[in-house]
C-alpha positions as CSV (number, residue, x, y, z in Angstrom):
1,X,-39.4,-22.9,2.0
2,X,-42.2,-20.6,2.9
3,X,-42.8,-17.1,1.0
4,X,-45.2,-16.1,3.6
5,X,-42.9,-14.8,5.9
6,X,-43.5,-17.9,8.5
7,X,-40.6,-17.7,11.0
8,X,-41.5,-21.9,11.3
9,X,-39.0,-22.6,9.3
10,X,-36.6,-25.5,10.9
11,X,-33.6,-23.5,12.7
12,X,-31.2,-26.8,11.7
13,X,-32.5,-25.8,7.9
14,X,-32.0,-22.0,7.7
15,X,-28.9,-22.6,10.3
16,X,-30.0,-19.9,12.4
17,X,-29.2,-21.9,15.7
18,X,-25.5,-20.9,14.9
19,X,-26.4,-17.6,15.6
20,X,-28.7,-17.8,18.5
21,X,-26.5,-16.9,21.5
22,X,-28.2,-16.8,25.3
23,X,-25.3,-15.3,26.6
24,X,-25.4,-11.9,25.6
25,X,-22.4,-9.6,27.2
26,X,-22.0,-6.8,25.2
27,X,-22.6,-2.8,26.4
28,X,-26.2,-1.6,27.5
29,X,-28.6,0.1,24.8
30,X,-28.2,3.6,24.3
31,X,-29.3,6.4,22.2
32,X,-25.9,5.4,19.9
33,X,-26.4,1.7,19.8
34,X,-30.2,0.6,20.6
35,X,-29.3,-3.5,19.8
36,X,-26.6,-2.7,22.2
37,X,-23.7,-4.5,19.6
38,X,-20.4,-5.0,20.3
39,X,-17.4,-5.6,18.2
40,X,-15.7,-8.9,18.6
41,X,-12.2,-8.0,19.9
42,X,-8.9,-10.5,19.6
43,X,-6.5,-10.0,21.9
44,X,-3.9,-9.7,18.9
45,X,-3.2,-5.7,17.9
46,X,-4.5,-5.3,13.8
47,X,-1.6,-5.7,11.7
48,X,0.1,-2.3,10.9
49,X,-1.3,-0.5,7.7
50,X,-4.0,-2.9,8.0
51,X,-6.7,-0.7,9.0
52,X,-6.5,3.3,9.6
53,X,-4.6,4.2,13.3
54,X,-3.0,0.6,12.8
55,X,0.6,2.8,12.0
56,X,2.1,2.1,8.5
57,X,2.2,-0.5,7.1
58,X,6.1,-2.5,6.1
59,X,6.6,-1.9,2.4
60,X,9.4,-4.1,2.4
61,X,11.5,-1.7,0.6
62,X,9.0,-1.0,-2.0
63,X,8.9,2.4,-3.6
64,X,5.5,2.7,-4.2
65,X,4.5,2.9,-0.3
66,X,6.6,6.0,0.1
67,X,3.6,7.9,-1.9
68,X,0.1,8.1,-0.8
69,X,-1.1,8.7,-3.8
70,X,-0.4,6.0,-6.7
71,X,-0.6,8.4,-9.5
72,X,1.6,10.8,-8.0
73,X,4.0,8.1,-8.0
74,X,3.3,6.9,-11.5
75,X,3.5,10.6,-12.5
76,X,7.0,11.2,-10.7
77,X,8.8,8.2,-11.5
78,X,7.3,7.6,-14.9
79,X,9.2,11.9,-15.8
80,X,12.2,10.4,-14.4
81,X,12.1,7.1,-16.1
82,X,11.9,9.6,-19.6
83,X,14.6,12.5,-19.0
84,X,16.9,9.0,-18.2
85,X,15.2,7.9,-22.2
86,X,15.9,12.0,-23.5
87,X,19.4,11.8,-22.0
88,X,20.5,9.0,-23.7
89,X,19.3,9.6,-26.6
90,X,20.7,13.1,-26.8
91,X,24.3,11.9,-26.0
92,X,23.6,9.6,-29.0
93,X,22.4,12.2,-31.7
94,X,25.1,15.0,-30.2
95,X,27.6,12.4,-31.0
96,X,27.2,12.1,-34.9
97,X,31.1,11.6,-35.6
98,X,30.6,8.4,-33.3
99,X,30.8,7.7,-29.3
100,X,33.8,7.2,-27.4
101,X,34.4,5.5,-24.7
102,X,33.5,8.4,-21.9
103,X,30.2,8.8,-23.6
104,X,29.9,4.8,-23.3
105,X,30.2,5.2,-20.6
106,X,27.9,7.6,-19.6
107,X,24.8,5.6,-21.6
108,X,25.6,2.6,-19.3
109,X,25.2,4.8,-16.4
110,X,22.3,6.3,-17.5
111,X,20.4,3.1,-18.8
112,X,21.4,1.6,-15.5
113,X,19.3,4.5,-13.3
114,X,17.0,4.4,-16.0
115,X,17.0,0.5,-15.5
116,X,16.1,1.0,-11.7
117,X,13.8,3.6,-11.6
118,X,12.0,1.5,-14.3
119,X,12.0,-1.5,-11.5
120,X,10.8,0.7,-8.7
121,X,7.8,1.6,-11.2
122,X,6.7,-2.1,-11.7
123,X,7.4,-2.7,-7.6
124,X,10.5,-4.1,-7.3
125,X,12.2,-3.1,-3.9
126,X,15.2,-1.1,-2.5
127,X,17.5,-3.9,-1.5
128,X,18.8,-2.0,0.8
129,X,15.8,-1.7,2.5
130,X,15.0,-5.5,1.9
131,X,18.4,-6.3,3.3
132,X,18.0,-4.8,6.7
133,X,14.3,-6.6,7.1
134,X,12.4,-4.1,5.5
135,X,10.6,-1.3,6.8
136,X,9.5,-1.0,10.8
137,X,6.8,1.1,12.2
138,X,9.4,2.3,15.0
139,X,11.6,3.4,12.0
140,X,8.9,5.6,10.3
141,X,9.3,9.2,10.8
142,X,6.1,11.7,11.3
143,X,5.1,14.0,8.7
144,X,4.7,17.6,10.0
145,X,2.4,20.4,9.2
146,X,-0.4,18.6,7.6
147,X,0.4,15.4,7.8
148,X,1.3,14.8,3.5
149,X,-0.7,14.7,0.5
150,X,-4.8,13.7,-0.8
151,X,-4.0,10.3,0.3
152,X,-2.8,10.6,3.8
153,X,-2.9,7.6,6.6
């Protein structure tokens, strides 16, 4: 290989001949776009959430799709997932004589939502979202005013 910047080199070594094309057809140079370069463009739409304007993308009943902004998410869920945790553990020390079976009760329920919100935080889906095929762009209603929060589409 040459350091001189010699453009002999053999086109089957540097594999340049894969890219030399006679058959240029892209749009005329301008100001814009002096080589006058052209995307390559499939005849296939992008995949929605794929790229921005592609729509939104189907979380498949995750939770963490609904926020734009992952630490907003981890913020809100992860104050839930606690006042669940102070909850229970209030009932417990309120009942010092001992727990009957309403307040049982009540801890099951509660360790249960705790239990789910705690699932949503590591990604696991709403099944009734999974249930009817997830979520579909047609099925996605706009935002108004200014469109949401720091991480908008």
């Amino acid at each position: 290989m040459s350091l001189s910047g010699s453009t002999a080199e053999d086109n089957a070594k540097t594999n340049d001949i894969g890219l030399m094309n006679n058959n240029i057809q892209g749009p005329e140079p301008t100001r814009e776009n002096p080589g006058g370069v052209f995307p390559q463009v499939g005849s296939q739409p992008a995949e929605p959430g794929s790229m921005p304007g592609s729509g939104a993308p189907d979380h498949h009943g995750d939770v963490r799709g609904v926020f734009g902004n992952p630490q907003m998410f981890s913020d809100t869920f992860g104050h839930l997932s606690s006042a669940f945790t102070d909850a229970i553990n209030k009932i417990k020390d309120e009942s010092g004589s001992g727990l009957g079976s309403v307040a049982k009760t009540l801890i099951d329920k509660l360790e249960n939502m705790r239990g789910e919100v705690d699932g949503w935080r590591q990604g696991k889906g709403l099944e009734e979202v999974e249930e009817a095929g997830g979520e579909r762009n047609e099925s996605v209603e706009r935002a108004e005013g200014d469109g949401g929060g720091l991480y908008a589409d």
